[in-house]
C-alpha positions in Angstrom: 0.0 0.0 0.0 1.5 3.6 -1.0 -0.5 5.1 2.4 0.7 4.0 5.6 0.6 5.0 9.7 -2.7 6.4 9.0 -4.6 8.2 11.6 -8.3 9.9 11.6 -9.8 12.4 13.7 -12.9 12.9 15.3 -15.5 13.5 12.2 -17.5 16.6 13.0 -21.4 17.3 10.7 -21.1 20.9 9.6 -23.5 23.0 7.2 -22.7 23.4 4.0 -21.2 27.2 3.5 -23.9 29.5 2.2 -25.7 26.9 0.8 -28.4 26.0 3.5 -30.4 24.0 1.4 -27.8 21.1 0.7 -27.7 18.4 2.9 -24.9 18.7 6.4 -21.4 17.6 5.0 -19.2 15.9 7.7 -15.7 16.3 7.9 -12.9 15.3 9.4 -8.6 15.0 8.8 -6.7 11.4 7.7 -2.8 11.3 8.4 -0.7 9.0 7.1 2.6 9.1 5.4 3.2 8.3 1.5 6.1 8.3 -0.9 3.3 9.3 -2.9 3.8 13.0 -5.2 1.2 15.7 -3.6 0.1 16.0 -7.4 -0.1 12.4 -7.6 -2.0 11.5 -4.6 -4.5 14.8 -5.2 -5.1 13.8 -8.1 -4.5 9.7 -9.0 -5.3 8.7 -5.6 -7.5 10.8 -3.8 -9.7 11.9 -7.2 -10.2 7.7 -7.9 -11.3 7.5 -4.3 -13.7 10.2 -4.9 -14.9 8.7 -8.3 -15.6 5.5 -6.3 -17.7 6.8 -4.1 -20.2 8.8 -6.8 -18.6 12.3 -7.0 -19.6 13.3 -10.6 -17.5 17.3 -11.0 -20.0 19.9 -12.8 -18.5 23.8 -12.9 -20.4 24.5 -9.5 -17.4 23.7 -7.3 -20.2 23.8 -4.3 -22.5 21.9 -5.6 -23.6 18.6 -3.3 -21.2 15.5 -3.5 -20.7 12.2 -1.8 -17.3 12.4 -1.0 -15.1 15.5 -1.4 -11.1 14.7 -0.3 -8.6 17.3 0.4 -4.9 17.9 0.7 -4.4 20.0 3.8 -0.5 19.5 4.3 2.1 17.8 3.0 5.2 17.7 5.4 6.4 21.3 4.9 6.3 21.6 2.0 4.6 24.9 0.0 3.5 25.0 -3.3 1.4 27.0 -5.0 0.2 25.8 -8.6 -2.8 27.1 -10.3 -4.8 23.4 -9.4 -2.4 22.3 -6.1 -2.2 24.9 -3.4 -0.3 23.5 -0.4 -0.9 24.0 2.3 -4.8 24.2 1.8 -5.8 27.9 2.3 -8.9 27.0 4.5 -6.8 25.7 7.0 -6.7 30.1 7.9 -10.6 30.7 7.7 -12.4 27.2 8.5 -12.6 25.4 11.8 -14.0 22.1 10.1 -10.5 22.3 8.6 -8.8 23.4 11.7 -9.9 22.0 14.7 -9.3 17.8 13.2 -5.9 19.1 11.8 -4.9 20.4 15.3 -6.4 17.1 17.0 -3.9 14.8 15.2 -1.2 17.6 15.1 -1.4 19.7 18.2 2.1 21.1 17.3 1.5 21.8 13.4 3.3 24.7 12.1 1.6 25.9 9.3 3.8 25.5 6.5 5.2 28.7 4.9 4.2 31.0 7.9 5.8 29.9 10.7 2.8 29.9 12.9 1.7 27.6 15.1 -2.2 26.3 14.3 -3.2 26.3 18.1 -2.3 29.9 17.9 -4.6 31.1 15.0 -8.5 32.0 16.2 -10.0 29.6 13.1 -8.4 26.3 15.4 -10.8 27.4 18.0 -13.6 28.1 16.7 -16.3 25.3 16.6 -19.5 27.1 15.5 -22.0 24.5 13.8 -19.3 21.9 14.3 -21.1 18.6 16.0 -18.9 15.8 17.0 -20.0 12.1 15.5 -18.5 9.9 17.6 -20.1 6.8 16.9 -19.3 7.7 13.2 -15.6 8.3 14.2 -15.5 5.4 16.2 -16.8 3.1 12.9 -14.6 4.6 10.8 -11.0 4.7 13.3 -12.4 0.7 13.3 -12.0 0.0 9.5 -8.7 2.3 9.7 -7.0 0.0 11.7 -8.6 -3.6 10.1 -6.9 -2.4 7.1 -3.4 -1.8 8.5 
């Protein structure tokens, strides 16, 4: 397997942003280490994963999907390509992206910027944010069957 030492958070159900009418989204942050490119696991691995689970892509980039996976962070690295930003921009100005990144990281630095994520306001702000635990718990399960 090119993913390894993975590691899930707690899965929080938010509402979707400015979009009331679409259903809650849940979301949560997967850590794991891979030899893998950033472009290549964007975009061969976590895009299949994606297409396996339903997502169809239209030109509305907010439209409702099944299944919508992210690159936060990669190491330190910073890149920032017209289709690959790293590290993922809502990691300043959403807490859905914040607060799981700071439960499996509680010393992340962002990369780039030198700060520390438990220093910015977004990491603790949990507005709308409501914890699954049963959910996490199912999903931490199947996590560590497959390792």
């Amino acid at each position: 397997m090119c993913i390894r030492d993975r590691a899930g958070s707690t899965i929080y159900q938010t509402q979707p942003l400015g979009r009331p009418d679409q259903p809650a989204f849940y979301n949560g942050v997967w850590q794991a280490r891979t030899a893998v490119s950033p472009r290549d696991l964007k975009f061969r691995i976590l895009r299949a994963i994606e297409d396996e689970l339903g997502r169809v892509r239209t030109d509305d980039r907010y439209a409702p999907r099944p299944m919508d996976l992210d690159l936060i962070a990669y190491g330190d690295l910073v890149s920032e390509e017209t289709d690959l930003t790293i590290p993922d921009p809502d990691i300043f100005s959403r807490g859905f992206v914040a607060i799981p990144l700071l439960e499996l990281a509680p010393d992340f630095v962002v990369p780039g910027t030198g700060e520390k994520l438990s220093s910015l306001a977004v990491a603790h702000t949990k507005d709308g944010m409501v914890k699954l635990p049963a959910y996490t718990k199912t999903l931490r399960d199947r996590l560590n069957q497959d390792n």
